[in-house]
LUMVEXMAR-14853 format. One record per residue (C-alpha): residue number from 1; x, y, z; residue in one letter. Coordinates in steps of 0.02 Angstrom, whole numbers, plus 50000, padded with zeros to 5 digits. Example, Ala and Ser with C-alpha at 12.3 -4.5 7.8 and 13.67 -1.06 7.14 Angstrom:
2
+-----+-------+-------+-------+------+
| pos |    c1 |    c2 |    c3 | code |
+-----+-------+-------+-------+------+
|   1 | 50615 | 49775 | 50390 |    a |
|   2 | 50684 | 49947 | 50357 |    s |
+-----+-------+-------+-------+------+
REM end
This chain:
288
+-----+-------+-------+-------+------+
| pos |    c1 |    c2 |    c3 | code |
+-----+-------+-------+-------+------+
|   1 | 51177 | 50425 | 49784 |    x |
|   2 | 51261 | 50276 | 49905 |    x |
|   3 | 51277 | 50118 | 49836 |    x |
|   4 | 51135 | 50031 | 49981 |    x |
|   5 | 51036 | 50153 | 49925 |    x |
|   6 | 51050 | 50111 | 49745 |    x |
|   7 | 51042 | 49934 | 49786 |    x |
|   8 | 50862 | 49967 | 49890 |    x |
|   9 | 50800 | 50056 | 49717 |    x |
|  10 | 50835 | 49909 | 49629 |    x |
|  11 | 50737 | 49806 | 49757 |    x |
|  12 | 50626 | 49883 | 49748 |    x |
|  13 | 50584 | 49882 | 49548 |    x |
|  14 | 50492 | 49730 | 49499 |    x |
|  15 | 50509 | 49634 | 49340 |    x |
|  16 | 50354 | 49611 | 49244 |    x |
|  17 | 50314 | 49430 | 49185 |    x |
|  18 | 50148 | 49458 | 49134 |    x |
|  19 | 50009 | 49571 | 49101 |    x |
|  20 | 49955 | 49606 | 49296 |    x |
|  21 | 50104 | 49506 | 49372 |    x |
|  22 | 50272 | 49564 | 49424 |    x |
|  23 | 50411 | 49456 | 49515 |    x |
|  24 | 50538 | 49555 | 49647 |    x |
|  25 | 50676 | 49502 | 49738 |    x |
|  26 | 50711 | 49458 | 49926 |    x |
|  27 | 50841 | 49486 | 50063 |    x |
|  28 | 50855 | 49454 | 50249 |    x |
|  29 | 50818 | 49592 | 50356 |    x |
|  30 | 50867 | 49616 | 50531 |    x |
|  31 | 50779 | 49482 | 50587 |    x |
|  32 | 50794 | 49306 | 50443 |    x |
|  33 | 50641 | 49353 | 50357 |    x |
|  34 | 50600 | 49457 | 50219 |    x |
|  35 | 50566 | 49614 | 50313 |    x |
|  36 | 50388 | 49702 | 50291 |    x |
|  37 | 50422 | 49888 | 50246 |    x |
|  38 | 50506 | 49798 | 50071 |    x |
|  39 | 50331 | 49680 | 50044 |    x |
|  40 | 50225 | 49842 | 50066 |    x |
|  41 | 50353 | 49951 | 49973 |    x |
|  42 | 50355 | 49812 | 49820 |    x |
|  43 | 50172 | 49761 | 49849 |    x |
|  44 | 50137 | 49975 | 49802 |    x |
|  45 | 50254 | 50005 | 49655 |    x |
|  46 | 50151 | 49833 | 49590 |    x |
|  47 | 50004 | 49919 | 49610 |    x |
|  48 | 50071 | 50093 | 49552 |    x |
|  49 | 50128 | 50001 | 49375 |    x |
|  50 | 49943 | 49981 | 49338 |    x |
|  51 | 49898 | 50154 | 49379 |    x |
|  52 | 49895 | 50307 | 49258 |    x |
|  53 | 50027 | 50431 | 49309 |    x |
|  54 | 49910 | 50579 | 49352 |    x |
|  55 | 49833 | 50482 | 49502 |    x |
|  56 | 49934 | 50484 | 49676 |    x |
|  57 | 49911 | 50350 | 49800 |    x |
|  58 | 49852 | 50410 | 49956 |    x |
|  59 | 49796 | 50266 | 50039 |    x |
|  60 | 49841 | 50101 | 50098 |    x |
|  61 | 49792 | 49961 | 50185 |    x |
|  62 | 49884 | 49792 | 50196 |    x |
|  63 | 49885 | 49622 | 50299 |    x |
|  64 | 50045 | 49507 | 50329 |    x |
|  65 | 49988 | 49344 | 50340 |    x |
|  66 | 50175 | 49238 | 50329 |    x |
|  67 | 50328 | 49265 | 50349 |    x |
|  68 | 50424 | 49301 | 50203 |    x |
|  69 | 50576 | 49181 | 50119 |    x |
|  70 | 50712 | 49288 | 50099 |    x |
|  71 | 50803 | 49173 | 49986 |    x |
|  72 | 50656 | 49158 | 49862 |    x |
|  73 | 50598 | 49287 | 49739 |    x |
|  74 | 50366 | 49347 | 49757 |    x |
|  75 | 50282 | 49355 | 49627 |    x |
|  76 | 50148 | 49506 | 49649 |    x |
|  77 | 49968 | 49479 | 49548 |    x |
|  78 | 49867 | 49655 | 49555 |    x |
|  79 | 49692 | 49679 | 49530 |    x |
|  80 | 49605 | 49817 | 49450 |    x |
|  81 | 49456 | 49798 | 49547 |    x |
|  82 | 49388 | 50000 | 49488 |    x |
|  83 | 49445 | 50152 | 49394 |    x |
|  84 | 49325 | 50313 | 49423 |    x |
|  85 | 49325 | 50471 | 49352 |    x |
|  86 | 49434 | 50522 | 49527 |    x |
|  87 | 49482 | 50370 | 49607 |    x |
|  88 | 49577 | 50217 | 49551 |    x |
|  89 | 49596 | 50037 | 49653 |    x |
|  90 | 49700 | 49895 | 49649 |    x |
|  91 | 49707 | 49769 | 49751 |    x |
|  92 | 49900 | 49645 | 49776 |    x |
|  93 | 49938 | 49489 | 49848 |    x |
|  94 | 50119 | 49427 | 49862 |    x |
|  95 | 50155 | 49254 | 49829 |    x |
|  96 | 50295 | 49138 | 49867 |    x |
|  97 | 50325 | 48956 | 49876 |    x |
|  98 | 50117 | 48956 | 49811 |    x |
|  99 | 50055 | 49035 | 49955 |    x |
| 100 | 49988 | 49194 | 49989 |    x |
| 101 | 50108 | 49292 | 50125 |    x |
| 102 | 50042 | 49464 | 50085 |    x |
| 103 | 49893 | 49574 | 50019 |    x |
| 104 | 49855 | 49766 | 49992 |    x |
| 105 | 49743 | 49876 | 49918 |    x |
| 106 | 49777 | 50044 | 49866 |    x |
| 107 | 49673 | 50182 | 49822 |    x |
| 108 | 49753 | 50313 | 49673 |    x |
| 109 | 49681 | 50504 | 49660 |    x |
| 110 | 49690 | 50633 | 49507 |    x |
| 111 | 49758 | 50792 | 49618 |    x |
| 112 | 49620 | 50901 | 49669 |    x |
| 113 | 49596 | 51072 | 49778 |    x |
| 114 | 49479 | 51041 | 49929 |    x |
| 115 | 49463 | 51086 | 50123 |    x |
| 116 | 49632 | 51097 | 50201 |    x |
| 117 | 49667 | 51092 | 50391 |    x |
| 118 | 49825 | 50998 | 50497 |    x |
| 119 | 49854 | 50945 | 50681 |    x |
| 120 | 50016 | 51026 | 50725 |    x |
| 121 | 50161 | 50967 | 50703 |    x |
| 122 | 50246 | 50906 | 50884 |    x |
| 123 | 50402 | 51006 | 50929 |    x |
| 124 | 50579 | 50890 | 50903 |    x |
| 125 | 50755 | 50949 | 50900 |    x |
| 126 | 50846 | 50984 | 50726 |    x |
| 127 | 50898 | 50798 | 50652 |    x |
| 128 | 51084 | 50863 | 50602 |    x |
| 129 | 51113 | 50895 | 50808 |    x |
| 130 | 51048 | 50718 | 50825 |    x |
| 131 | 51174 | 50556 | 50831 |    x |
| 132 | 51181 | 50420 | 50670 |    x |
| 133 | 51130 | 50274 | 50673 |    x |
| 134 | 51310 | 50219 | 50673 |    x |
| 135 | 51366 | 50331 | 50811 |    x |
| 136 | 51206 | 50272 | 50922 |    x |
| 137 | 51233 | 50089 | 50885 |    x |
| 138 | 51407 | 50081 | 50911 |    x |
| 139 | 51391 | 50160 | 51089 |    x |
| 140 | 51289 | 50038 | 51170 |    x |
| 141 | 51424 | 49901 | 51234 |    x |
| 142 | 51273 | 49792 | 51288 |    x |
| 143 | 51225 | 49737 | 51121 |    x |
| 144 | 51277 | 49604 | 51014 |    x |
| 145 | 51406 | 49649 | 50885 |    x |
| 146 | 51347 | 49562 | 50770 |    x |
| 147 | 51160 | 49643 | 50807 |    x |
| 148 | 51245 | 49797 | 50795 |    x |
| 149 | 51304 | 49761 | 50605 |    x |
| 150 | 51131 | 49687 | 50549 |    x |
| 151 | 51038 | 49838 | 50597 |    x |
| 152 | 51154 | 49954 | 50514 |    x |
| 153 | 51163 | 49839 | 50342 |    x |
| 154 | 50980 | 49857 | 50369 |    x |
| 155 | 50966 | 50044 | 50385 |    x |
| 156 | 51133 | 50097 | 50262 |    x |
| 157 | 51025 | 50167 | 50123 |    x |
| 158 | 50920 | 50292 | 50257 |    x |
| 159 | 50992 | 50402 | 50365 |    x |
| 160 | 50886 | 50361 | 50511 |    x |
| 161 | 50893 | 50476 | 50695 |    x |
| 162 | 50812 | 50448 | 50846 |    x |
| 163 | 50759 | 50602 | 50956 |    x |
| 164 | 50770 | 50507 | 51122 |    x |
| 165 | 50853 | 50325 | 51161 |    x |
| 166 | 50762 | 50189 | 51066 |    x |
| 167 | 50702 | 50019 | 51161 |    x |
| 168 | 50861 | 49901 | 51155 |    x |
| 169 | 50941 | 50073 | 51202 |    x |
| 170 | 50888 | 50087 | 51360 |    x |
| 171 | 50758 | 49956 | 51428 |    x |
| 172 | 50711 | 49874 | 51594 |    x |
| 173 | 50586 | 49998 | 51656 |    x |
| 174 | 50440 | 50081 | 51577 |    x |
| 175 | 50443 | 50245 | 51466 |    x |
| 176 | 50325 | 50366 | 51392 |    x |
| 177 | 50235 | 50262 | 51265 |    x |
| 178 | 50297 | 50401 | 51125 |    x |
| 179 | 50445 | 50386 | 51003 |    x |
| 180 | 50522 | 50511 | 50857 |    x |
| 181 | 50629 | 50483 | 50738 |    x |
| 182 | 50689 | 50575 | 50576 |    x |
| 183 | 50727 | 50496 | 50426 |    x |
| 184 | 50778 | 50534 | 50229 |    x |
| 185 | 50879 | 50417 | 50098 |    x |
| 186 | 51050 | 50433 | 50100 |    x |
| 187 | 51025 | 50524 | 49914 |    x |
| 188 | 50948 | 50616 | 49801 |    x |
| 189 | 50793 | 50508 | 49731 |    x |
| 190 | 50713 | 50547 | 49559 |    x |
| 191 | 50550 | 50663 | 49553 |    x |
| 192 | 50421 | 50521 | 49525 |    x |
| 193 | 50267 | 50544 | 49646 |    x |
| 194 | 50276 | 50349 | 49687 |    x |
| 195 | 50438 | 50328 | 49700 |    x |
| 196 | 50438 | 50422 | 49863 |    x |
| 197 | 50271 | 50363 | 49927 |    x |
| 198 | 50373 | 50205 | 49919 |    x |
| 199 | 50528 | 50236 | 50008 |    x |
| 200 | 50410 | 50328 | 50144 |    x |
| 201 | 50304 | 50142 | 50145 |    x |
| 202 | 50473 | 50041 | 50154 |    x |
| 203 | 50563 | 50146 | 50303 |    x |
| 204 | 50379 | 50141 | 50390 |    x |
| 205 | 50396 | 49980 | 50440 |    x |
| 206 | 50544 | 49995 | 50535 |    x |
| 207 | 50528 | 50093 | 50713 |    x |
| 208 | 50325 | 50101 | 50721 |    x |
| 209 | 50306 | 49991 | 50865 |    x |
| 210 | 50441 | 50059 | 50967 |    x |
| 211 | 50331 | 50139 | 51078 |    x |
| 212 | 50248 | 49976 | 51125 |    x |
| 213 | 50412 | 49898 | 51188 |    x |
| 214 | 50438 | 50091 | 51284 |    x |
| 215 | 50288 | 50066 | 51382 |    x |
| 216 | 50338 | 49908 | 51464 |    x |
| 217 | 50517 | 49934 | 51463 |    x |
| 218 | 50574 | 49809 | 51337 |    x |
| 219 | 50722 | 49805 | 51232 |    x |
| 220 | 50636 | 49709 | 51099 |    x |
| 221 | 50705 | 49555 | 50980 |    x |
| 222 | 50883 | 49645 | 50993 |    x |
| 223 | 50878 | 49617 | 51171 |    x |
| 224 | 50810 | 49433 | 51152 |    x |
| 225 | 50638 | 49491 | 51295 |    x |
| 226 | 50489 | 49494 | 51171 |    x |
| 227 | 50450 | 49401 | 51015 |    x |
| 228 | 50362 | 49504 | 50881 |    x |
| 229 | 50298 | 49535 | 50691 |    x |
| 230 | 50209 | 49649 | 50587 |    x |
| 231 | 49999 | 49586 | 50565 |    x |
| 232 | 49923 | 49751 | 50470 |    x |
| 233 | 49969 | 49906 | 50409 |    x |
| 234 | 49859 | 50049 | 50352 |    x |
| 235 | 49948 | 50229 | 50279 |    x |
| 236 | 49860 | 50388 | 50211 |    x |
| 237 | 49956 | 50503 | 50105 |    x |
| 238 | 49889 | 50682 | 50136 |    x |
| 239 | 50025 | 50807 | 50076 |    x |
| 240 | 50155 | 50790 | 49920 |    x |
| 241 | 50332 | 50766 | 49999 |    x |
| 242 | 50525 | 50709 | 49962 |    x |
| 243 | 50570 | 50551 | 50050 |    x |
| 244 | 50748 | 50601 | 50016 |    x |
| 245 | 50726 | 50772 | 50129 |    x |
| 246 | 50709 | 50762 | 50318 |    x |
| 247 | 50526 | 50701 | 50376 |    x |
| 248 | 50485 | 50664 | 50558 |    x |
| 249 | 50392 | 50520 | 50613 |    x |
| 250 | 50309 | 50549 | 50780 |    x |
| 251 | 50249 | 50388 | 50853 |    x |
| 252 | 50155 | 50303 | 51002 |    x |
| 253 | 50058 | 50167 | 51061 |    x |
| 254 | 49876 | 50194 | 51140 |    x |
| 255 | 49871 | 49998 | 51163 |    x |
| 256 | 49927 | 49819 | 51181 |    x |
| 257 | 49829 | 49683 | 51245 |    x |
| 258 | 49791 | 49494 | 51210 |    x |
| 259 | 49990 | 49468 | 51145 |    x |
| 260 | 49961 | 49633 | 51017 |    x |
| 261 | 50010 | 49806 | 51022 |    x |
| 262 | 49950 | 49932 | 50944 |    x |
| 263 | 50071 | 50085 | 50861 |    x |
| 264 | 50007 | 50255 | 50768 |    x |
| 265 | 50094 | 50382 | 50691 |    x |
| 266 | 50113 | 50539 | 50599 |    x |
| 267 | 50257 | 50602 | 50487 |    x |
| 268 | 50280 | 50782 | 50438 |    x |
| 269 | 50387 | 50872 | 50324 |    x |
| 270 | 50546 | 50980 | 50422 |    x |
| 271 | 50435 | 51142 | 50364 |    x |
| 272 | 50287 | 51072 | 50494 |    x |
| 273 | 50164 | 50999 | 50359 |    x |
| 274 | 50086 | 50825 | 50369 |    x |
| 275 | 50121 | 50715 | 50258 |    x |
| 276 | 50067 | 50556 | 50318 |    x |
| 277 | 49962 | 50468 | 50445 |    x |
| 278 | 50020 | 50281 | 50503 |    x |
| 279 | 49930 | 50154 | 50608 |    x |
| 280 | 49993 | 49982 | 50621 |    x |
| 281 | 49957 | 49819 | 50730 |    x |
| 282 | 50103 | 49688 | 50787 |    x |
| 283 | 50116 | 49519 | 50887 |    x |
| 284 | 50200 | 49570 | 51032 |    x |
| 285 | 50237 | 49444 | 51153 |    x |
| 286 | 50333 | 49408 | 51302 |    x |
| 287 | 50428 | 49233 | 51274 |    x |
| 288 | 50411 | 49143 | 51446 |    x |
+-----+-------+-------+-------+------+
REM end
């Protein structure tokens, strides 16, 4: 295992203060907040920590509502709000500096057989024929260095490949509003259920509304020519899956109006089986 990805583990584990209560850490992302994917990923294992081991998550549904202090640690306060015979709910809201930046629910399941049926999964090249992040990022001459370095700190502990050019790769006239990536920790993880759920909810965050910036042509904050931040995020887990093994994440945009855009996604396993299903809304505007 790589030391960033150790160091994103620890993030990731809260410490419990109270019954219901946990407190986690912060760090700057690649833009100076606290960077969503963690508040989701922490807001979950939160929730997980109240949930009996036999139940999976396999749903989500969360809100940002502030931007999060980097320098300044959230507490997380969980609600049981219902435990069933099949189903368990919680309910999180992230708190720093006494205000609410933050809230999730989450719905648990015991594992069950039922009626099983897939969209296929999208064709995309192998990811090992694909460039690094480091080898992409270091190519373009047009960025900032120091742009360059953030978004690799950023992205050290997951090996993260893009199939085509992403938006501050090439910009300046529209694409196809459609994006793929592949993705996997740069290690082995443990065999805990959650703990990949997690990394899968953390990485999430990170490329989703790409295909919003493709569609007009934008380079995004990298470039400086739009302005932008997470508002909801919503994630069903269909299929068991290793976040440390190759999944792709197939993404595009079927909107963006009134300064919003609109990304959805699905990620499947590299043996064609869907794993996940993504939708997620962002500011998106266009600083004048």
């Amino acid at each position: 295992m790589s030391q960033a990805l150790q160091d994103l583990l620890d993030l990731l584990d809260l410490e419990q203060i109270e019954e219901n209560i946990y407190r986690g850490q912060s760090r700057s992302a690649v833009v100076p907040r606290v960077f969503g994917g963690q508040v989701a990923a922490q807001a979950l294992v939160a929730a997980g920590r109240t949930v009996p081991g036999d139940r999976l998550a396999h749903s989500l549904h969360a809100y940002f509502l502030r931007m999060g202090d980097p320098g300044a640690p959230i507490v997380y306060s969980v609600d049981r709000l219902r435990d069933g015979r099949s189903f368990t709910t919680r309910r999180v809201v992230a708190v720093q500096h006494g205000k609410p930046i933050f809230t999730l629910s989450a719905s648990f399941q015991t594992d069950e057989e039922g009626l099983d049926h897939q969209a296929p999964m999208p064709p995309a090249p192998d990811p090992v024929t694909l460039p690094t992040s480091q080898e992409r990022l270091r190519s373009y001459d047009h960025l900032d260095p120091q742009v360059v370095e953030r978004f690799l700190e950023a992205r050290e502990a997951i090996d993260l490949r893009y199939v085509d050019e992403p938006p501050y790769g090439r910009f300046g006239e529209p694409r196809e509003p459609h994006s793929q990536v592949w993705f996997r920790t740069s290690g082995k993880l443990a065999d805990d259920p959650l703990l990949h759920v997690v990394l899968a909810t953390y990485v999430s965050d990170m490329t989703l509304l790409d295909s919003v910036l493709l569609a007009h042509g934008r380079g995004g904050w990298a470039i400086g020519d739009v302005v932008g931040a997470s508002l909801d995020h919503a994630m069903w887990f269909h299929r068991p899956f290793r976040a440390d093994e190759w999944l792709l994440y197939d993404q595009e945009s079927p909107s963006a109006y009134g300064g919003r855009g609109l990304g959805q996604a699905r990620i499947y396993t590299q043996d064609g089986r869907l794993a996940i299903s993504v939708i997620q809304e962002g500011v998106v505007r266009v600083p004048w």
